[in-house]
C-alpha positions in Angstrom: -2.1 -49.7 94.6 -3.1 -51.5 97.6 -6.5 -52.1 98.3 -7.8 -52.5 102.4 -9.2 -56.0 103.4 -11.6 -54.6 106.2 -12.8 -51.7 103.2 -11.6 -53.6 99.9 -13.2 -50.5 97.7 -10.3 -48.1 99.7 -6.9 -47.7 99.3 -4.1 -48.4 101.9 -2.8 -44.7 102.4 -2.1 -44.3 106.2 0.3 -46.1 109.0 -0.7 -46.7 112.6 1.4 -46.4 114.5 0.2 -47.7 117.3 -1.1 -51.1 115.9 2.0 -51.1 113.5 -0.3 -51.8 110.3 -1.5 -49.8 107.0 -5.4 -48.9 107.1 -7.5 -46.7 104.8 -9.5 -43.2 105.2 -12.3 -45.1 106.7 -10.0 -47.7 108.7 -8.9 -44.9 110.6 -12.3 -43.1 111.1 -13.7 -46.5 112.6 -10.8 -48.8 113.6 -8.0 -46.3 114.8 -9.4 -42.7 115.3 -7.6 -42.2 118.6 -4.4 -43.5 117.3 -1.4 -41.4 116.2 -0.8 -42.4 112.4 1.3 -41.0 109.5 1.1 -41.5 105.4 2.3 -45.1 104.6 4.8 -43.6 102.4 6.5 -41.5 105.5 6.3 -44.7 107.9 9.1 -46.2 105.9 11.6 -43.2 106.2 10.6 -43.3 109.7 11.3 -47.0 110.2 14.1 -47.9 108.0 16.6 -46.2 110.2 15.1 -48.7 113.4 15.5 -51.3 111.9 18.8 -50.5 109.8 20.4 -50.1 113.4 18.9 -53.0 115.0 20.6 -55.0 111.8 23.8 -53.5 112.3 23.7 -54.5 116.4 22.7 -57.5 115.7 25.6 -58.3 113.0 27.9 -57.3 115.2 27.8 -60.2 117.2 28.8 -62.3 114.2 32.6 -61.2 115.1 32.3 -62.3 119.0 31.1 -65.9 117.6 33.3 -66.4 114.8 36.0 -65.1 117.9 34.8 -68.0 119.8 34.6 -70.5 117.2 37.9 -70.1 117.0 38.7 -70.5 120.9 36.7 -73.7 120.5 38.7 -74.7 117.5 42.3 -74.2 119.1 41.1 -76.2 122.6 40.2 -79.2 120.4 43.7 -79.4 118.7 45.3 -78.7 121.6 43.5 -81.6 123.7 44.8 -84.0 120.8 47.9 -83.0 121.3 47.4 -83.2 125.2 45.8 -86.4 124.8 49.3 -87.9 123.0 51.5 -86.6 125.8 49.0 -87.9 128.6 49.5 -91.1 126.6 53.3 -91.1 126.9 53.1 -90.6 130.6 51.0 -93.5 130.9 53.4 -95.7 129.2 56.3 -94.8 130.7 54.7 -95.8 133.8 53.7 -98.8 133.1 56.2 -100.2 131.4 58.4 -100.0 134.4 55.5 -102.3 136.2 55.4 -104.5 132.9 52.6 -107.4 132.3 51.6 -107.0 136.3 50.4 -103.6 135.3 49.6 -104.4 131.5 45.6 -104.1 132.5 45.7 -101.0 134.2 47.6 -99.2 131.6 44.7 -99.9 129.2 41.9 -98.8 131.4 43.6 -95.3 132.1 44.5 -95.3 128.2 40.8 -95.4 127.3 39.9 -93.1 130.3 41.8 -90.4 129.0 40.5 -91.0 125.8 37.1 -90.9 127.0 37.8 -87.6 129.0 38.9 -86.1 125.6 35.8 -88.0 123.9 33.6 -86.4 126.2 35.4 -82.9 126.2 35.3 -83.0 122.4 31.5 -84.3 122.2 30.5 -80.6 124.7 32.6 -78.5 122.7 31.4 -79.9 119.1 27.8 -79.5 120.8 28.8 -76.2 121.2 30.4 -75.4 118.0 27.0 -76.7 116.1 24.8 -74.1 118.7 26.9 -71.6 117.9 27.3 -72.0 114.2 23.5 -72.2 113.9 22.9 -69.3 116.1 25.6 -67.8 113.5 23.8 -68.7 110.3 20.3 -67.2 111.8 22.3 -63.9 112.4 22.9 -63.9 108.7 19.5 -65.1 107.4 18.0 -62.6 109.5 20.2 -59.5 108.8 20.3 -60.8 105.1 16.4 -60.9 105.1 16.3 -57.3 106.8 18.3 -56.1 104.5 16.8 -57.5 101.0 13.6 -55.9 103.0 14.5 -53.1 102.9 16.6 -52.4 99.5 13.1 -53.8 97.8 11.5 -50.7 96.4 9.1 -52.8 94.4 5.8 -51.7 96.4 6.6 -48.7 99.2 4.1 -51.2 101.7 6.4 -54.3 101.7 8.9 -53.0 103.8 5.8 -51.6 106.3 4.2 -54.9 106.3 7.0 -56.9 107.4 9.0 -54.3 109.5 7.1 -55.9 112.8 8.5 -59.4 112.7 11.5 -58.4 111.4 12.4 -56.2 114.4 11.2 -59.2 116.6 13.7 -62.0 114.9 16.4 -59.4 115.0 15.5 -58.4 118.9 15.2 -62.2 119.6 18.9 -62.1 118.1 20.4 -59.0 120.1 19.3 -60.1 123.0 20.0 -63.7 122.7 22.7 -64.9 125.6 24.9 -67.3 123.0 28.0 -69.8 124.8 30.9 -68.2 123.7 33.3 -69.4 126.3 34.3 -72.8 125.8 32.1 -75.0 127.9 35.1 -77.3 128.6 39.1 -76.8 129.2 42.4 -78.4 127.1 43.7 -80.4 130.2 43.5 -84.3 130.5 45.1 -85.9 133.3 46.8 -89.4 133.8 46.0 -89.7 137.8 48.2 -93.0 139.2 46.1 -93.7 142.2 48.0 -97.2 143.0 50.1 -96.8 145.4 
């Protein structure tokens, strides 16, 4: 049994509905007359459902990250690989121009890898935003879920229904980067002439 903390010699019996909380006989003769309310027991058949979908919505965005986590993991090997034939090109170049052109070669050598560097540096920025976003997805649907299979008191589910349906609407509605924020292209530009 739960007791009320505004009436602590009643028991919790009733739902608002409107102010989303349990109350007593006498909580709702003082506090919420007006309001539309229903047993405590039937506000968790009514609510479960809600929040069951909202879960489900919200899960379903783990397969568009993971999706781009992979595009993000493909454009980083691919700019190593790019990086080594940007490389070549480079010395082929220069070693036509030899020692006269030794110093240049260097400085576009560490410009491309400081292109790549900095491409690599967004994209693992990325990858970390995403995989966070990923793991509150599951901590979230994960805590709905143990929510709502724990049938040890009928009012836990009740009491926390509210802030779960606001992490997990947070979640759905959360814009997350999945395009990569940079490309697989470095470029070996000769501007002498």
């Amino acid at each position: 049994r739960r007791m009320c903390k505004a009436h602590p010699d009643k028991e919790l019996e009733l739902y608002c509905e409107k102010c989303e909380t349990l109350m007593c006989l006498d909580g709702m003769v003082k506090d919420h007359w007006n309001h539309n309310y229903v047993l405590a027991t039937k506000a968790n058949e009514s609510h479960i459902p809600n929040v069951k979908e909202l879960a489900e919505k919200v899960k379903g965005k783990q397969l568009t990250i993971e999706q781009a986590l992979e595009k993000i993991d493909k454009i980083r090997s691919q700019l190593g690989k790019q990086r080594a034939a940007e490389e070549d090109k480079v010395r082929t170049e220069f070693s036509i121009l030899a020692n006269m052109l030794h110093q240049r070669e260097s400085e576009l050598l560490d410009a491309i890898k400081q292109e790549e560097n900095e491409k690599q540096g967004i994209l693992q920025y990325q990858r970390k935003k995403l995989e966070a976003a990923l793991l509150r997805i599951r901590k979230e649907c994960e805590k709905a879920n143990t929510t709502i299979a724990d049938k040890s008191s009928p009012y836990n589910f009740i009491e926390n229904k509210s802030k779960i349906v606001h992490s997990l609407k947070q979640l759905r509605d959360e814009k997350f980067p999945l395009d990569p924020e940079e490309d697989d292209f470095l470029f070996f530009v000769n501007s002498d002439p």
